[in-house]
N, C-alpha and C positions, 0 to 999 in steps of 0.2 A: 569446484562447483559441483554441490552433489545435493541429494536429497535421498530419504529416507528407505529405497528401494534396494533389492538385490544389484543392479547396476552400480547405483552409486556406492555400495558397500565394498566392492571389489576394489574400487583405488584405494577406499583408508584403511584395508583390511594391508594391504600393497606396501603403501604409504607408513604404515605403522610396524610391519616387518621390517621393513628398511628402516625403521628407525629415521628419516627424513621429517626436518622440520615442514612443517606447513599449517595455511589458514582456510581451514573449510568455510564456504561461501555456500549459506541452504539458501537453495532456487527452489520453492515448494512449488509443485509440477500440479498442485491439486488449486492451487490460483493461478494458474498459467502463467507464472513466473521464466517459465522458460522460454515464455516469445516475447519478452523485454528486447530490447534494442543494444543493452549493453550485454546480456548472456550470447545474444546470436554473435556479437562479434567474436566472442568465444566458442562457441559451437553453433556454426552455420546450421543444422540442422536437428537445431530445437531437444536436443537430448542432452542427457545426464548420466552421466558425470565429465567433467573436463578440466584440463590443469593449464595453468599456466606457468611455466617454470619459469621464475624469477631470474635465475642462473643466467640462462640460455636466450629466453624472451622467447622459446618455443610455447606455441600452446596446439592443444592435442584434445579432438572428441574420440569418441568411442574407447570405451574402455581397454578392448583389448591391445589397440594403438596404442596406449597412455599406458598400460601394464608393460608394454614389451617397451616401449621408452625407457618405463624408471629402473625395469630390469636392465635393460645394457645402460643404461647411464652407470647405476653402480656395482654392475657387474657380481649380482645376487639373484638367484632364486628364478634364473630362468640360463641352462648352461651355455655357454657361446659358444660351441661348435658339433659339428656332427649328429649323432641318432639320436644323442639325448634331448639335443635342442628341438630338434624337428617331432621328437615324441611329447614335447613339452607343446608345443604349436600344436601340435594335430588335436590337443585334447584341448586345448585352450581354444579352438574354430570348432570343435564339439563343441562345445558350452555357446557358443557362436549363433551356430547353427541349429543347436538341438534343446537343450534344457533353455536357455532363455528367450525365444521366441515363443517354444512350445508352450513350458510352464506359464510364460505370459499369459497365452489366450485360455488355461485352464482359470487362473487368475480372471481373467475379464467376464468367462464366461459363466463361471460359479457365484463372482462376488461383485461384478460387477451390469452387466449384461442388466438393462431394465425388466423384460422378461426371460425366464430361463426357455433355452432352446436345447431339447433335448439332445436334438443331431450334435449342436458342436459340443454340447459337454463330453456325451462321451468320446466323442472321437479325440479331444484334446484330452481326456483324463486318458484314456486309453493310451497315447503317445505317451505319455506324461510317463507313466508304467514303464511301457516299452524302453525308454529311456534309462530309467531308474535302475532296471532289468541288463543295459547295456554297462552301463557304471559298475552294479556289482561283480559282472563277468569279469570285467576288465580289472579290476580292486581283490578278485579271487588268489591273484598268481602275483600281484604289486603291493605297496605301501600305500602308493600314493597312485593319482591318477597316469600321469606317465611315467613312472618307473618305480624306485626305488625312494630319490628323494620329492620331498615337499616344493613344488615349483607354482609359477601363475596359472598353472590351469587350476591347481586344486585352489585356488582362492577365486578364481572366476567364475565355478560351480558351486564352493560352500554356499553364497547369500542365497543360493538358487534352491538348494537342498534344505536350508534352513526355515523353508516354507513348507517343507513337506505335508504338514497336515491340510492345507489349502489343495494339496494338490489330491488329497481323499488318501493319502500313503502313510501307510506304516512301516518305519524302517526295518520294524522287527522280521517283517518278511525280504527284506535284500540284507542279511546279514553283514557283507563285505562295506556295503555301504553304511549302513549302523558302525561300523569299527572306525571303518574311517573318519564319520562326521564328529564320533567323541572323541578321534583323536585332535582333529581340527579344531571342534567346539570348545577344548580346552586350553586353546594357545591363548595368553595374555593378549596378543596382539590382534588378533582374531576376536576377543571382548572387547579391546577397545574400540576396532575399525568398525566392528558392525553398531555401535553407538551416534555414530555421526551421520548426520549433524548435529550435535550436542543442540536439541531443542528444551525450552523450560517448559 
């Protein structure tokens, strides 16, 4: 159950790495499709994206749940044990915490917001930087966001980075970050995830 946002791109970004069959269900969040009676049963709390594994009959909101799921379900792209795992988490609750609430409200407050308010633009583009600023540092001395290899954090920040001109950013000024994103922006599977919900 997804729609056309950084949120809901991160499961079929997920979803299409693992190579995992599935049927994308668009909940367009811009007709408030997400406070239908049969989505809340799926996600008590009116957000997007959400799975329902067939398999199992588990079903799972918030993406980083639903990421760390279909990771240990098949035992890919997020490590199961020790510092790798927990450097894979810590940057995966960054993304959490940091780039998608943030970036949201530069989002809202740029392109959405009725009238512009100077205060929260910038203090949200400002964050927004700041941010951007923390990824590179981090991306200086790594591959990927927490280590070496490609895990769910770097797929739960890509949809969020792939906004980056929304957020007034030029990658060309976080170099580490620029390397990363065309290395990410070039995976097959990473094209097809960020497509869905395949609308006509």
């Amino acid at each position: 159950y997804t729609w056309t946002t950084p949120n809901g791109r991160k499961a079929s970004i997920l979803l299409e790495e693992l190579g995992l069959p599935y049927t994308a269900h668009a909940v367009d969040i811009s007709k408030d499709e997400q406070f239908m009676p049969e989505f809340l049963k799926v996600s008590p709390n009116n957000r997007i994206p959400a799975i329902v594994d067939r398999d199992t009959g588990i079903s799972l909101m918030e993406s980083a749940a639903l990421m760390i799921y279909l990771a240990d379900k098949t035992g890919k792209l997020l490590p199961k044990d020790g510092e790798p795992r927990y450097r894979a988490l810590e940057w995966l609750m960054w993304q959490m915490g940091g780039p998608g609430p943030m970036f949201g409200q530069v989002h809202h407050f740029l392109r959405a917001a009725p009238t512009k308010i100077e205060y929260g633009i910038k203090r949200y583009v400002d964050e927004a930087k700041r941010l951007y600023g923390v990824l590179d540092k981090q991306l200086a001395g790594n591959a990927f966001a927490a280590g070496a290899d490609y895990t769910i954090a770097d797929m739960a920040i890509f949809p969020w980075t792939a906004r980056h001109e929304w957020h007034t950013v030029n990658l060309a000024d976080f170099p580490n970050v620029k390397r990363w994103y065309d290395t990410i922006n070039a995976r097959p599977a990473v094209t097809k995830g960020m497509a869905v919900p395949y609308l006509n």
